[in-house]
Each structure stands twice: as C-alpha cells, then as structure tokens.
N, C-alpha and C positions, 0 to 999 in steps of 0.2 A: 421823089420830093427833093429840090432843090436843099445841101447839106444847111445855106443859110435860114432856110425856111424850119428844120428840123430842126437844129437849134433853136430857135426861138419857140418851138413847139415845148422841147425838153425845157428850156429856161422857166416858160410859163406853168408847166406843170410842176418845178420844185419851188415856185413864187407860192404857188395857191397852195402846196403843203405848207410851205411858213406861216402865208396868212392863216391858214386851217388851226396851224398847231398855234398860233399866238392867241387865236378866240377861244380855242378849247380849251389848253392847260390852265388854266389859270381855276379852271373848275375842281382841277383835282391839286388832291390835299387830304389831310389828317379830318379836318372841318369839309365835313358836307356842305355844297352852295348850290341849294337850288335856284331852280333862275330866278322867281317871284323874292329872293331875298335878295339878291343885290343891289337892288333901287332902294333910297331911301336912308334913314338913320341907324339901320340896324349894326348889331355888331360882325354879322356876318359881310355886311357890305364895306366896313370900314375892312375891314380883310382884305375883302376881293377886289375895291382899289386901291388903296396904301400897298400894301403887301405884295400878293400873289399878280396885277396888272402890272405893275415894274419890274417886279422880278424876273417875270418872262418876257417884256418888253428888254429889261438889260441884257437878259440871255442872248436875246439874238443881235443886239448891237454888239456884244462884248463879240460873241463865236464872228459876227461876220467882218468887225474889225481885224482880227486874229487870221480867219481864211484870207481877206486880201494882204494882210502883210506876209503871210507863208507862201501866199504864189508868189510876190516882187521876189521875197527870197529866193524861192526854189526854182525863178528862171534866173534872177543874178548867177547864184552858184550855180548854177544849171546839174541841180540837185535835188531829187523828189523828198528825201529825207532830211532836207534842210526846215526848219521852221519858224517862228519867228522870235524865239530865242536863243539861236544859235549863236549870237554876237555876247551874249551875257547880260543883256538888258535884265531880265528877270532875276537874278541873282543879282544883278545892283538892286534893285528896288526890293529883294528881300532882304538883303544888308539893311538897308534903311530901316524897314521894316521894324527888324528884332531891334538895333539900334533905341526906335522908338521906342520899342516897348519894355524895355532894359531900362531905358535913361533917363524917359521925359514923359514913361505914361501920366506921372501926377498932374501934367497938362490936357490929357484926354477928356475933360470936363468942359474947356475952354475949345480946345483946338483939336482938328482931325487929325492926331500929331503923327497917329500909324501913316495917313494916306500923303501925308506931304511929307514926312523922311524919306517914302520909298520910292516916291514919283523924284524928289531931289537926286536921290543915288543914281535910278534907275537915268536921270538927266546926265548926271556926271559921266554915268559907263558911256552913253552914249560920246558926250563930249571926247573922251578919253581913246576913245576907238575910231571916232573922225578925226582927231587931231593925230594920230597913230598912223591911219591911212591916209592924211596930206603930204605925211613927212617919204612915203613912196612916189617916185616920179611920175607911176600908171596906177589906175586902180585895180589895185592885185586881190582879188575873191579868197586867191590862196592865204595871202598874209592875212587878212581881216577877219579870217576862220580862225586862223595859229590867234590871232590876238583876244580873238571870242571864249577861246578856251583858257585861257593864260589868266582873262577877268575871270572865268566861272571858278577857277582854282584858288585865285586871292580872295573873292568873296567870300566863296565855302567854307574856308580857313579863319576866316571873322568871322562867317557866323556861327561853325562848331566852337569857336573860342567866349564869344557873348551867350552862347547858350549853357556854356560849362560851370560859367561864372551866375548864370539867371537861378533864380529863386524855380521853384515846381510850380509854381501859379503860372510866372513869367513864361515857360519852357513850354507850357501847355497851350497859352496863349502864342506863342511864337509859330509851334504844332501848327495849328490850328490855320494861322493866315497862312502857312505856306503849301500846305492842302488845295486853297482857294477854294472861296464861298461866293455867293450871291443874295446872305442872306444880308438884305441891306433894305432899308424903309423910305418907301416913297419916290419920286420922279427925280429929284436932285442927281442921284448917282448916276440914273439914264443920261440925263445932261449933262452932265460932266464926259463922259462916252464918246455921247452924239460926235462931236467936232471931230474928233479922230478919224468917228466912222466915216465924217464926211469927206476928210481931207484926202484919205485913203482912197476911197474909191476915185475922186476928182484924179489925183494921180497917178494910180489904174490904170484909168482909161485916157488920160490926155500923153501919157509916156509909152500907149498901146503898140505903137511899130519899136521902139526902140526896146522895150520887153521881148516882142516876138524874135528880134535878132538877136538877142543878148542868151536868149534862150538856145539858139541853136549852135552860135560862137562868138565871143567880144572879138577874134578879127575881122571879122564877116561885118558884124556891126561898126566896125569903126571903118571899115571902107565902102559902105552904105552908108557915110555923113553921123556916126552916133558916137560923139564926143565922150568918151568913156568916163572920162574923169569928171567931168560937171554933174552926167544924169547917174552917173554912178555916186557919186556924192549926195547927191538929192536924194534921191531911192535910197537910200542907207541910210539918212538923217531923218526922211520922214517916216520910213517903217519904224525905228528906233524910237522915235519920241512916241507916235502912236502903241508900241506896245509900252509903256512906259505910263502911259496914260493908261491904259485896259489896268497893266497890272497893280499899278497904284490902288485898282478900287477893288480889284475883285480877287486878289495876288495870281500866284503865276498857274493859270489853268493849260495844263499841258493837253498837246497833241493837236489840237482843232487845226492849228495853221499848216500844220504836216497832212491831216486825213481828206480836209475837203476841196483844197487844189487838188489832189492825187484823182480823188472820184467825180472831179469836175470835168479835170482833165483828158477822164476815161468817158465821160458825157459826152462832154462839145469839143473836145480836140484841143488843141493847145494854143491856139488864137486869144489875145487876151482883151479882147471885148467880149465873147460870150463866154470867157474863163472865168473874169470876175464878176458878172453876172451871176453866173452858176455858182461859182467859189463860197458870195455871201449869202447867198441864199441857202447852201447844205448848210457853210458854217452855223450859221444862225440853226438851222435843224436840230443840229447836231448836237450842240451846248444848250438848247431848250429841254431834248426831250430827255440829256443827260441831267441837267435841275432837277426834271420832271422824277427820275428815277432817283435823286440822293435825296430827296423833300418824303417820299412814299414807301420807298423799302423796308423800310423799318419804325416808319411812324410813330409818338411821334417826333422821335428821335432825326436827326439827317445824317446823312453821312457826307461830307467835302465833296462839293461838284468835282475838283482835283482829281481825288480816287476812282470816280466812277470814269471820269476823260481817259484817266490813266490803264485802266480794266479794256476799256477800247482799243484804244490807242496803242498798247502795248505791243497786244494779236497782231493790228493793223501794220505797224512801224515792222516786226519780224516776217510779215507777208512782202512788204515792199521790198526789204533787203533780201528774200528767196528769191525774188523775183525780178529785182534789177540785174543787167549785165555786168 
C-alpha cells in the first residue's frame, strides 16, 4: 500500500476513536446515565448536556489545540521535547491568574476576572517575546528559548511572591487553577476554544512545506524561498496567542503538545499535513480519556486533569530524552 494511502488509513482510524471516545465518555461519571434518561427534563439529562457533553467536547478542542501548537514548536526548534509552553506563555497567564485571585476576586461576581487576567498576561508574555525577537536581525530559536526561560523565571518569582502574601482560601484557589481543570459549565467555554482551534490548524496546514523544511534546517529552508523572519514571526505569534487562549480557560495543562506530535509523528512520519491530522486527533484522545480518568478515580471527588497529564507525560517526556540522540 501506497505510504499516502496508509496514512490516511491510520488518520481515519484515530478520527473514529475520537469520535468513539466523544459519544461514549460523556456516559461515565459518578452519576449513572442510562441512555432512556438523557432525553427529556430530567436531572440526569440536564447533566449529560450542560456538564459532561462540553466537558468532553472542550477536552478534545483544548488537547487538539495544544498538539497542533507542540508540532509548529517542535519543527521550529526542531526539537521533540519542545511544547507549547516552552516561550512562557503559561506562566504569563498564571501570573495573571493568581494576580486575579489575590486582587480583584471581589469582581468574580460581575466579571470572569480569573480568565481575562490570565489570557491579558499570557498576551503580554507573548508580546514581550516577539517584540524581544524583532529586535534580533534573523529569527534565532536559540534566543527565543534563552528569552522563554528568562519569562518562566520572572513569573515564578511573582507568583511564589503573591502566594506568600495570599490568604489559605486564596493559596488553594491559586492551587487549584494551576493544576488545570475542565470543570467548567455549558458550550460558552468550548466557544471561546473553538477559534484557536480553528486558526491553528488553518495554519498548520497552509505554512505545510515551510514547516516540513524548517523541521529538517532554517538554511535549507531559507534557500528553498522560506523567508525565516516573516513565517517565523507568524508561527510564534499564532501558537502564543492560541495557547494563551487554551490556558486562559482551562490553566496550563501540561504535556499534550509534547506526547502527541511525538506518537503522531511515529504514525505518519513527519510530513505535516498528515502530522497535524494525526497530532489533533491523539491530542484530543489524549486529554479526553485523561478528564475521563481525573472525573472517576476517586469519585466523587476529581483530581486536576494537570496531575493526571502530568503522571503521563512525565514517563513519556524521560522516554524521549533516553531516546533522543
């Protein structure tokens, strides 16, 4: 079989586990839902679509926004271990975060004051880090890492400092969003998602040859016609806002954009029309059936979608680094 044909074989067969797992989870839960209860006024139905259908509807928009900005990364840096907070996005948007919840919760009545501090910050880092890498002549990977770490260190530093001074309510609350949850009510938050998820894939796959070269060498790419500095600036401005947007609503869920480029990539090869195919469709897997596992473990208690990504990811992230050259 033609390798383009088997690709799209594998494609299709981890499509129809997404679709599989988005119809099924949504069954499992603390609360029994047989099927003859979800139609209708009952309370169990008001569950199984307010609740439990967004919930795993966000899960796989948030994982598969988070896999396609981990591949743009991890061919920019042409780095498997690169993810999509490696610039410091996340750490801006959980500055914001505690911020909120420190300073302006008494507005949390009025205004979603946690999700638009953190989406603001997580804006600024980004600005802060293109405006960082204009003031370089070429777009240097190498600098934009040094500058990625340099944010993750001044944030840290706020917010061990805002949590030292927070009240134990505060501190638990602060805990708590930077675990990252999905427990969140109704379609609004999936909507808010959505546009990232869209923009992200759009430029995916319309920047696909200058990814593919970017991925093996920026000089190679840049005398195959691939102006480093423009789609490099793009590609860094729109993965950055798009996590920026993910982490604003769901805080900062670690590993996805690191585990399912890797096992996409060990899929379909490294072409990236059927990378990011494949990429959002584990991703999305991936961060469902992890929901699925922090919502059920301990019922009916949850434990942070975060922990459980991180329990993954962990293994995952010290296999790659055995195993890279």
């Amino acid at each position: 079989m033609m390798p383009e044909k088997m690709n799209f074989v594998k494609i299709s067969a981890v499509a129809a586990l997404s679709f599989l797992l988005l119809a099924l989870l949504p069954f499992f839960g603390y609360i029994e839902m047989p099927l003859n209860e979800i139609f209708g006024e009952s309370a169990a139905a008001s569950i199984f679509w307010n609740i439990r259908v967004p919930r795993t509807l966000g899960a796989f928009v948030c994982g598969s926004t988070l896999a396609l900005c981990g591949m743009v990364f991890q061919s920019m840096f042409k780095n498997d271990l690169a993810t999509p907070y490696t610039l410091g996005v996340s750490s801006g948007a959980a500055m914001g975060a505690v911020t909120a919840i420190k300073f302006f919760s008494g507005l949390a009545f009025i205004l979603p004051v946690t999700q638009i501090f953190s989406f603001l910050c997580a804006f600024l880092t980004v600005v802060f880090i293109y405006t960082a890498g204009r003031l370089k002549k070429r777009f240097d990977t190498g600098f934009l890492l040094l500058a990625g770490v340099a944010v993750n260190f001044i944030c840290s530093g706020l917010i061990l400092f805002i949590q030292y001074i927070a009240s134990g309510s505060e501190s638990a609350m602060m805990i708590h969003w930077m675990m990252g949850s999905l427990d969140f009510t109704g379609f609004s938050t999936v909507l808010k998602i959505v546009p990232a998820f869209v923009v992200m894939l759009f430029v995916s796959l319309f920047f696909h040859r200058e990814l593919d070269l970017m991925r093996i060498d920026s000089d190679i790419a840049t005398t195959r016609g691939v102006n480093m500095n423009t789609v490099g600036n793009i590609l860094l401005f729109t993965v950055s806002l798009a996590v920026a947007v993910v982490v604003s609503q769901v805080g900062p869920v670690g590993f996805i954009g690191m585990m399912a480029p890797h096992i996409a990539g060990r899929l379909v090869g490294r072409k990236h029309i059927p990378l990011a195919f494949a990429s959002l469709f584990i991703g999305g897997c991936i961060l469902m059936l992890s929901d699925a596992v922090s919502r059920t473990v301990i019922a009916p208690s949850e434990i942070p979608v975060g922990v459980v990504t991180a329990l993954v990811g962990g293994p995952f992230f010290l296999f790659i680094l055995i195993k890279s050259k």
